[in-house]
C-alpha positions as CSV (number, residue, x, y, z in Angstrom):
1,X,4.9,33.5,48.4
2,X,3.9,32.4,44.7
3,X,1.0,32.9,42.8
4,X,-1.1,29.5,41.2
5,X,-2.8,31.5,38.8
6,X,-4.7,34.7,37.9
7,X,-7.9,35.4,36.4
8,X,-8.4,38.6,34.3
9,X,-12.2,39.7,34.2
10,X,-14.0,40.8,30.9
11,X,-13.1,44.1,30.1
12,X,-10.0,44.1,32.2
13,X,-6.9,45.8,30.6
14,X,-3.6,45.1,33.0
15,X,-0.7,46.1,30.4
16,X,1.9,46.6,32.7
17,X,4.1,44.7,35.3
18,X,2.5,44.5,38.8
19,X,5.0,43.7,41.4
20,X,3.2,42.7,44.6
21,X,6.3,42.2,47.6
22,X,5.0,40.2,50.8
23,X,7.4,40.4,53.8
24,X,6.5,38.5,57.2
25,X,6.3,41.3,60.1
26,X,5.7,38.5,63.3
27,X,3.5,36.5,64.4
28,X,3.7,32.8,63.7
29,X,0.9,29.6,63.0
30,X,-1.2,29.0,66.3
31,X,0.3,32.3,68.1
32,X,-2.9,34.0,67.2
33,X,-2.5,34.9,63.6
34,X,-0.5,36.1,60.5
35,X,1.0,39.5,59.9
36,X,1.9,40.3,56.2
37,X,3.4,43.8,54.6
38,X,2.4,44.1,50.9
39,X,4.2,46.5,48.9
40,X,2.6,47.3,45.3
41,X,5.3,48.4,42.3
42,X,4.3,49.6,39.0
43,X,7.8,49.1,37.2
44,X,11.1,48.9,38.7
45,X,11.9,51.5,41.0
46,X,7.8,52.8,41.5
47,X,6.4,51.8,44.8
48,X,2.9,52.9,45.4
49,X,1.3,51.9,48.3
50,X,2.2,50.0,51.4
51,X,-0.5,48.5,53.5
52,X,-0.5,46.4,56.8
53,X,-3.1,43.8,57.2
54,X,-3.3,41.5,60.2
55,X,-4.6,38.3,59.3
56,X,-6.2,36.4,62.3
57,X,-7.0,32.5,62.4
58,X,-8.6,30.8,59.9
59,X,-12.0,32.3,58.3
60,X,-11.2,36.3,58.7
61,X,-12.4,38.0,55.9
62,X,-10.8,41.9,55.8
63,X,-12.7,43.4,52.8
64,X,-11.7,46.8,50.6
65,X,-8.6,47.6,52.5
66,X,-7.1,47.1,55.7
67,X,-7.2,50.9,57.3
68,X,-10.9,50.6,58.2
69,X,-11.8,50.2,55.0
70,X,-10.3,53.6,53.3
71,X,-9.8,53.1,49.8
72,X,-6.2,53.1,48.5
73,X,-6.0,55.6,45.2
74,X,-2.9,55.9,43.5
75,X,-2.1,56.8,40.4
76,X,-0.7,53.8,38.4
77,X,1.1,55.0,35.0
78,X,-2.4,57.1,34.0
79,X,-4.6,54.2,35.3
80,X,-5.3,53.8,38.9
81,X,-5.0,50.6,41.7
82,X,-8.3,50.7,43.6
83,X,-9.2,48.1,46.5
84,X,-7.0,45.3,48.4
85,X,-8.6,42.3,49.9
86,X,-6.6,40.3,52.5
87,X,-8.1,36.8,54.1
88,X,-7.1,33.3,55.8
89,X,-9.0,30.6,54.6
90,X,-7.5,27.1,55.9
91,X,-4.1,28.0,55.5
92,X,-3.8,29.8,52.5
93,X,-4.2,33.7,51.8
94,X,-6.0,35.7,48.6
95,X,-5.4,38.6,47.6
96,X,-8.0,40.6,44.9
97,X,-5.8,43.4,43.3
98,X,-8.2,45.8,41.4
99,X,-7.2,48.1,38.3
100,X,-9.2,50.9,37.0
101,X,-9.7,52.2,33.9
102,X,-12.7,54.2,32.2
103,X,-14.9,51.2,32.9
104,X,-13.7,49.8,36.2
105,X,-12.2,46.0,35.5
106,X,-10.7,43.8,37.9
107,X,-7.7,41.1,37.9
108,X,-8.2,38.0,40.3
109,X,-4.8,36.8,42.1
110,X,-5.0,33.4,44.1
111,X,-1.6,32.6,46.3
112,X,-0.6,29.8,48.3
113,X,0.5,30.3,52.0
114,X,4.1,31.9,52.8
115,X,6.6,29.1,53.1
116,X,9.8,29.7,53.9
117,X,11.7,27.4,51.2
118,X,9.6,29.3,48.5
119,X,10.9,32.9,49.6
120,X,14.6,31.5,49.6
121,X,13.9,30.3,45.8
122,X,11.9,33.3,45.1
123,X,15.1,35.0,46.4
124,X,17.1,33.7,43.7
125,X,15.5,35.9,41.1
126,X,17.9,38.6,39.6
127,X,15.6,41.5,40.0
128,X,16.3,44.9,41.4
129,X,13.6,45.8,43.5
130,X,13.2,42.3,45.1
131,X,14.1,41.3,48.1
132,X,13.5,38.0,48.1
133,X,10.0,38.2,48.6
134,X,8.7,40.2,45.5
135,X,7.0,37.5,42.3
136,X,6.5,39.8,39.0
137,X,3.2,39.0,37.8
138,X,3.7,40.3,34.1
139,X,0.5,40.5,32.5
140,X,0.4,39.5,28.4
141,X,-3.3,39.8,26.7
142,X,-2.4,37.5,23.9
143,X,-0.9,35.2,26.4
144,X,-3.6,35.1,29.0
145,X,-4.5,32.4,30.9
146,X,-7.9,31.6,32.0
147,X,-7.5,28.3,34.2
148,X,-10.1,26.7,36.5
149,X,-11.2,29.0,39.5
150,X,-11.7,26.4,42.4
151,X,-12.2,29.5,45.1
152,X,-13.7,31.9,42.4
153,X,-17.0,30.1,41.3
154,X,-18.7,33.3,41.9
155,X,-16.2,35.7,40.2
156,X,-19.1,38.5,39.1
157,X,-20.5,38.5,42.8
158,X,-16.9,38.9,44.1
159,X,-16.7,41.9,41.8
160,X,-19.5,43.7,42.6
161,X,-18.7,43.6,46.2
162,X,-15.3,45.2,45.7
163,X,-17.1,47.7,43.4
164,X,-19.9,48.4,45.7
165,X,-23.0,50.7,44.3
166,X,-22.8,53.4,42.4
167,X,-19.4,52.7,40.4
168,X,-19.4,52.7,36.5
169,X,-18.6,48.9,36.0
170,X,-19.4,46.7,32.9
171,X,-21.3,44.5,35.2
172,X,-23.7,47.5,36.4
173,X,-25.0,47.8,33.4
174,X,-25.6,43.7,32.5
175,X,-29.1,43.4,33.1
176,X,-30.2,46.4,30.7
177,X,-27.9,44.6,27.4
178,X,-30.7,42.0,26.7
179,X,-34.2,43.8,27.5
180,X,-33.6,46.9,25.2
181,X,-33.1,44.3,21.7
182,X,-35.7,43.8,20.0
183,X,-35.6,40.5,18.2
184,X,-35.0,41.6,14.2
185,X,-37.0,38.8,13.8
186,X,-40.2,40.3,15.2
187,X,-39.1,44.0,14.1
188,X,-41.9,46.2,12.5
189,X,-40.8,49.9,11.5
190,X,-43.0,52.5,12.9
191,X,-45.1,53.6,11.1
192,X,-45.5,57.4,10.0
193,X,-48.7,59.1,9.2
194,X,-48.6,61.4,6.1
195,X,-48.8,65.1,7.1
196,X,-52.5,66.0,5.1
197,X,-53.0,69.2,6.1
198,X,-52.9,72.2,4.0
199,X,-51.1,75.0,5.3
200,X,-53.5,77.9,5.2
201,X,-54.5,81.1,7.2
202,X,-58.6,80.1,8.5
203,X,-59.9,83.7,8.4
204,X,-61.1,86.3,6.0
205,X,-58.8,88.9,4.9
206,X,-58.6,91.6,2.9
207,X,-57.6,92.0,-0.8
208,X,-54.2,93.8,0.2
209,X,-53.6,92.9,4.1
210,X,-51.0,94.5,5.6
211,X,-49.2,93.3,8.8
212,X,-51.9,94.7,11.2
213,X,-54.6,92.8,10.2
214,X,-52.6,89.4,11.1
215,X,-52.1,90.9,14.2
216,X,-55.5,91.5,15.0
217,X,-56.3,87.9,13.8
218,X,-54.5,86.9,17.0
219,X,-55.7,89.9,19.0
220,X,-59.0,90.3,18.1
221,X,-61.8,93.1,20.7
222,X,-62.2,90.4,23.4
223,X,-58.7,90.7,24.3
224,X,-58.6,94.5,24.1
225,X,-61.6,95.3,25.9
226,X,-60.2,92.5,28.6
227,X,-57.2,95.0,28.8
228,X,-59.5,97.7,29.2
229,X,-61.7,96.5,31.9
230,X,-59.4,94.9,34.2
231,X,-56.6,97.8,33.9
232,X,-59.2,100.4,35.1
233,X,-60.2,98.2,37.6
234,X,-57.3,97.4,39.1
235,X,-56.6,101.2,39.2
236,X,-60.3,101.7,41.2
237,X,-59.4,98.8,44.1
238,X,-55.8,100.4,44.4
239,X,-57.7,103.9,45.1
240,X,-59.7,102.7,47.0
241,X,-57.4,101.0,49.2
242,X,-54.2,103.0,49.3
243,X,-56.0,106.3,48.3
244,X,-54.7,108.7,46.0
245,X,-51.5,110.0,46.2
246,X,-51.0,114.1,46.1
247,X,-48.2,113.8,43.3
248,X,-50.3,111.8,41.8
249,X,-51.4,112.6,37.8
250,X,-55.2,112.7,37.7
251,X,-56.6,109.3,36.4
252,X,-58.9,109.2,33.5
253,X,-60.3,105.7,32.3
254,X,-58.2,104.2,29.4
255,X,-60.0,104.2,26.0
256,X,-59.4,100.8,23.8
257,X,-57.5,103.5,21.6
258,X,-54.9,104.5,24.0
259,X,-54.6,100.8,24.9
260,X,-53.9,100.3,21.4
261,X,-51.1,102.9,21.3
262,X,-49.8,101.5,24.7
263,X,-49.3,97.8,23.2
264,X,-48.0,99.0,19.9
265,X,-45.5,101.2,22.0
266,X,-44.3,98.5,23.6
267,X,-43.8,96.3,20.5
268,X,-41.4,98.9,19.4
269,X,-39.3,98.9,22.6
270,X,-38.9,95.0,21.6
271,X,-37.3,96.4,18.2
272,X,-35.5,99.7,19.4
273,X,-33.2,98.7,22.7
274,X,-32.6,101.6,24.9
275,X,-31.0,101.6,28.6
276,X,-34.1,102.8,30.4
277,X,-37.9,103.3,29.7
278,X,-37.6,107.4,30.2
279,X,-35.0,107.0,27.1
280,X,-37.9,106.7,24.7
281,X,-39.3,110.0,25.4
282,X,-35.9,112.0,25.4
283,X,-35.9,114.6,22.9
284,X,-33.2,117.7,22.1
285,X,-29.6,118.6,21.4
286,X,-28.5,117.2,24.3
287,X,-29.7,113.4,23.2
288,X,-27.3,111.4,21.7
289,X,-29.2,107.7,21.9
290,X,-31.7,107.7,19.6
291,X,-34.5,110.1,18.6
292,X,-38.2,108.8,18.7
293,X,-41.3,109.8,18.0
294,X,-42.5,108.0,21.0
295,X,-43.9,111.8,22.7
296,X,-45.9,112.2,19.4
297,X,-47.6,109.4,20.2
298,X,-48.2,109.0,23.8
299,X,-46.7,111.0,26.7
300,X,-44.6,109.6,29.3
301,X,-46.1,109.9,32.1
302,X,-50.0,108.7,30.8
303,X,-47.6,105.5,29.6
304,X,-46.4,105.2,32.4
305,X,-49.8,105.1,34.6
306,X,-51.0,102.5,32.4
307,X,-47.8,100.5,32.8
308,X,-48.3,101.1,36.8
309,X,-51.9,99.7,36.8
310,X,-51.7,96.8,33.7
311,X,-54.0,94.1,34.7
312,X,-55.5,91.0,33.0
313,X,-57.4,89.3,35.8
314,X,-59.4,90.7,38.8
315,X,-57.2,90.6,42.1
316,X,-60.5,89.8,44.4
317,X,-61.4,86.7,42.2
318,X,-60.1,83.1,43.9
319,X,-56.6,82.7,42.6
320,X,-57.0,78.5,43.6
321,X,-53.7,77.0,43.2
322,X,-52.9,78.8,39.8
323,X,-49.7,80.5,40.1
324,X,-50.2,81.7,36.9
325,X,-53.7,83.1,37.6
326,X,-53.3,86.6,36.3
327,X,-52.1,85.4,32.8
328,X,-53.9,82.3,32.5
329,X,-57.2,83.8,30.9
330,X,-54.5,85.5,28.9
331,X,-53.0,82.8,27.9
332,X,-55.6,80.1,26.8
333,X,-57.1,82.9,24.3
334,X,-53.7,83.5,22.4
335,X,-53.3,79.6,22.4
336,X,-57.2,78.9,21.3
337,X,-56.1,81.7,18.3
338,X,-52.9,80.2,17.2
339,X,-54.6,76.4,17.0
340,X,-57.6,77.8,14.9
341,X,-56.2,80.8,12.7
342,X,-53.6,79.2,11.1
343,X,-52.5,75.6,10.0
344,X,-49.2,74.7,9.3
């Protein structure tokens, strides 16, 4: 069993010796086929894998490997040995050995048919692990040999077989290397419009402004009395559905001042963190998280009934298919404010 030649792909990095051993198990010419035993070494005393393929007459093609096709992965010295392809073609046998590393590459072998007289001079090789059968293929990148490939016109189409879909191979990613380059002939920068814009604030403001009256740049009355209206009437459908409760608190309309207390209230629970909402009101000896002047400002429980009954949209108008129906009036104002009242 000798080996005519091999055929390292692109990209293929083999820098160890392969032994492949091939020992006949029965079966003779015309008696209905071949039956080989290939052992694979990596180094002297290594073996890796042992596979048993049956090679029928002529023409039988036994792709990936010969256990229905289960892939062999071993562990080759960090690298790994994927794939074994077995076939008969008119008297002589092929085997494609596959080595992966980071990119999957491949390493063609072509062998002549087992002859007796070339195991008994294979025999007389002084090696350790072989029996008589075993060639060491020992692969050298500076002395590689690329010589004609008679059975392998099609070596890429070979390759991609064995690899199937899906694997990270050079030749996956062929067809994308010439379309992305753009000739430097032909290149033209793009090009970048100066910024003229002046950043500015696009509203009147006072001599002196403080912080508030940027707020209410963005937050002008519409939005308020949107708050207003819709709040309060949320509360009045509820009512009148569910009724009012006995513990209830009696309900008095919101005024756009409380509103305005409620929202700044809420801006400072942004700014002072506290485990729980009811934390913001507590007050005494007995507190040890943080004293507030929350109570001064608004007590707990009215904060808390206009927390309950917050509303920016009317419930009984058609939703659509806005899932974001309650916010979206909401929304498209604050946007339409930050687009006109200020330029960056």
């Amino acid at each position: 069993f000798i080996f005519k030649r091999y055929i390292p792909l692109k990209g293929a990095r083999f820098g160890i010796k392969i032994y492949l051993a091939c020992e006949s198990n029965g079966g003779v010419q015309g008696s209905g086929g071949y039956c080989y035993r290939f052992k694979v070494y990596a180094g002297k005393d290594d073996p890796l894998n042992e596979v048993t393929s049956a090679l029928n007459n002529k023409n039988t093609l036994v792709s990936g490997t010969v256990r229905e096709n289960q892939v062999i992965l071993q562990q080759l010295h960090g690298v790994q040995l994927n794939h074994g392809s077995f076939s008969a073609l008119g008297g002589e046998s092929k085997i494609i050995a596959t080595k992966y590393h980071m990119t999957k590459s491949a390493i063609f072998f072509h062998s002549t048919a087992w002859f007796e007289k070339q195991r008994s001079a294979m025999a007389e090789l002084d090696d350790p692990v072989s029996d008589g059968s075993d060639f060491e293929l020992d692969y050298d990148a500076e002395l590689e040999e690329v010589a004609d490939i008679e059975l392998f016109d099609d070596v890429e189409h070979i390759a991609a077989q064995i690899f199937g879909d899906g694997d990270e191979e050079e030749l996956d990613f062929a067809g994308f290397l010439g379309g992305w380059v753009t000739d430097p002939a032909n290149f033209q920068p793009r090009q970048v419009r100066d910024y003229r814009r002046q950043c500015q604030v696009n509203a009147n403001l006072p001599e002196n402004p403080k912080p508030v009256d940027f707020f209410y740049l963005f937050w002008d009355d519409t939005m308020w009395r949107r708050l207003l209206v819709e709040t309060n009437r949320y509360h009045d459908q509820q009512v009148r559905q569910k009724g009012v409760a006995p513990s209830a608190p009696t309900w008095k309309p919101i005024t756009n001042e409380e509103m305005k207390t409620f929202i700044g209230l809420i801006l400072m629970m942004g700014i002072i963190r506290l485990p729980q909402r009811n934390d913001y009101w507590r007050i005494g000896e007995d507190c040890w998280l943080a004293h507030t002047n929350f109570n001064k400002a608004m007590s707990r429980n009215r904060f808390n009934d206009i927390w309950r009954y917050l509303h920016t949209q009317d419930n009984m108008a058609p939703a659509g298919e806005d899932r974001l129906i309650k916010l979206r009036w909401f929304l498209n104002r604050l946007c339409d404010k930050y687009q006109h009242v200020y330029t960056p």
